[in-house]
N, C-alpha and C positions, 0 to 999 in steps of 0.2 A: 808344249808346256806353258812358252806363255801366255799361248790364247786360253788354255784352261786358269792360269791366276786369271788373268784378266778377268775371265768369264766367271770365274769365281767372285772377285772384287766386284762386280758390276750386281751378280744376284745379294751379296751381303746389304750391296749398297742400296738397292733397291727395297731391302727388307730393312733398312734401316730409316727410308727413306715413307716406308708403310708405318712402321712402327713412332715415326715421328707424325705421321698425320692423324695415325688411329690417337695416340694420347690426349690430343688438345681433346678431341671429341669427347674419349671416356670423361676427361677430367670436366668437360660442358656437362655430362651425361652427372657425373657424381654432384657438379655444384647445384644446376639445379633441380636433384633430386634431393638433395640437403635444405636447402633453398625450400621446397616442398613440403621437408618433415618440420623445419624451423617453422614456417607457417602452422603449418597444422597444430604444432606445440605450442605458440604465440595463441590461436584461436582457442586450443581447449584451454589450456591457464585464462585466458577472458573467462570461458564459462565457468571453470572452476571458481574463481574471485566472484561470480557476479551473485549480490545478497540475497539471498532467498531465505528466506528464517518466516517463522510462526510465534506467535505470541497468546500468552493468556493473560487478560487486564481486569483488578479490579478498580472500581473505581465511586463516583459519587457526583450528580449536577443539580444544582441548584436552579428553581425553575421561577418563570417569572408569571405574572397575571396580564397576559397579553393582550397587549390593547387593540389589534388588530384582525386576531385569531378566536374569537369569541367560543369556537365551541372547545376549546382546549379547558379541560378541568382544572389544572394549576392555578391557584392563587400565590404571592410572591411571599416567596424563601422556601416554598413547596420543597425537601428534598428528596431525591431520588439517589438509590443505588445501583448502581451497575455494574453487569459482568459482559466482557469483548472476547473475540477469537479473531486476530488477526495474522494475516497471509501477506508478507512481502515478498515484492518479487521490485530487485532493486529501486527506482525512486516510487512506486506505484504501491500502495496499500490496500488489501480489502478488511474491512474489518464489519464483521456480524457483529452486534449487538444487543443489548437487555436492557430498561432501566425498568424500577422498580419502587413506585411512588407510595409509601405503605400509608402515607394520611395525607386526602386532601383538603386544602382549604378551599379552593377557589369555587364558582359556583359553575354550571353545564348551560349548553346553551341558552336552555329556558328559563335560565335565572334561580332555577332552584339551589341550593346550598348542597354541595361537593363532600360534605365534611363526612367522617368516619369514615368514605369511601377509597377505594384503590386503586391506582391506575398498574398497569404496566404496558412498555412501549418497546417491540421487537424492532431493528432498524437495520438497515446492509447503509454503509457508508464507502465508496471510496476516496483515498487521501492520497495526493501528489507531497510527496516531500522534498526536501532541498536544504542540505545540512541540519540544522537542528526547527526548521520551519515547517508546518504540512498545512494544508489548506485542501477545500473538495465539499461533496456535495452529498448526503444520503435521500433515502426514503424509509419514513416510517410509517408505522400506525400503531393507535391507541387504544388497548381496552380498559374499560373503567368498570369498574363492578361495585355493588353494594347490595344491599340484602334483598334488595327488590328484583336484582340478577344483574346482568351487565351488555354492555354493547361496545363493539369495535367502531371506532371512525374511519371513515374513508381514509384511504394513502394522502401523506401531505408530505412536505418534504424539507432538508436543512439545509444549510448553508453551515459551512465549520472553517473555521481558524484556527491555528495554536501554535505551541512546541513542543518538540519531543527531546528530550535530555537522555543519554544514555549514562548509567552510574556502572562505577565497577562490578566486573562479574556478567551476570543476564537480567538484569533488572535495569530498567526505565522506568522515567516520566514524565508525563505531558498534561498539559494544560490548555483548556479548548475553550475557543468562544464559540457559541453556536446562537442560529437566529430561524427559525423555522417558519415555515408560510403554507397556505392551503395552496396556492397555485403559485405557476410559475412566472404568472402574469402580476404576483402580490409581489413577489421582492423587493419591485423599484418600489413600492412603499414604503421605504427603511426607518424604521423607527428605531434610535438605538438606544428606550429606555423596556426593547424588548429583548436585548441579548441578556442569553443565558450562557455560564458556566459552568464548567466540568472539568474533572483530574482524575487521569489512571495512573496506577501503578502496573507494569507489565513484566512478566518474566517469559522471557525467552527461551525458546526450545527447539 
């Protein structure tokens, strides 16, 4: 009788003795399988927050008679209208673009006179932002037309500055300086009585 307590006490103990080593383990086993859903919950909430939005902008840039850029039709206070389609994806912007010169003054590169004539200028720009600041680089080109018919310029390219303000609701706006050059090799020839202006309005979607 009391080899069998005994032996009874010793298999209790022994299961008791399992049962205290199997816990820590399950409990290792649940923390960092918890541990693992927390992460993975911590990473999609990042993707969820992270800004991804689209925008439609109109807008309007005043253009200057470049002193550098000679075949650009623009004579100074040239205005152009524009419309944007931009794509953010949090601080990185792409935004297509339109502007739309309906009367030029300035004269083409041969000297002739610009005037009754039209340009417009499709452009892909990218823009880095940073709180209410974006700055970046596009590529555009030119077509001018007039009654005699019209021609495209070769690709040249911008330089852009500005800020972007967000108002209540889905609507923004910003305000850009831009400085455009035929090569990449003009920029360092900076002349700042060649920047030009521009302001959208954007609603968000």
């Amino acid at each position: 009788m009391q080899y069998l307590c005994k032996n009874g006490s010793e298999k209790r103990l022994a299961r008791t003795k399992r049962v205290d080593m199997i816990s820590p383990m399950k409990t290792n086993k649940i923390l960092h399988c918890f541990g693992l859903i927390l992460g993975l919950a911590v990473a999609a909430s990042r993707v969820a927050l992270a800004e991804v939005s689209q925008s439609f902008d109109v807008g309007a840039k005043q253009h200057r008679d470049h002193s550098k850029f000679e075949a650009l039709p623009y004579g100074d206070g040239d205005l152009a209208y524009s419309v944007a389609y931009e794509y953010r994806d949090n601080d990185a912007l792409w935004q297509l673009a339109c502007d739309l010169t309906p009367d030029l003054t300035g004269s083409d590169a041969s000297g002739a006179s610009a005037e009754g004539r039209y340009a417009v200028s499709p452009q892909l720009n990218l823009l880095l932002l940073d709180r209410v600041f974006q700055g970046g680089a596009g590529v555009l080109s030119t077509y001018t037309h007039s009654d005699s018919g019209g021609d495209w310029m070769d690709l040249y390219w911008q330089l852009i500055l500005g800020i972007r303000l967000p108002l209540p609701g889905a609507i923004s706006v910003q305000a850009n300086a831009y400085y455009v050059f035929e090569r990449w090799g003009d920029a360092a020839d900076f002349d700042s009585n060649n920047i030009e202006f521009g302001a959208y309005v954007g609603y968000k979607f």
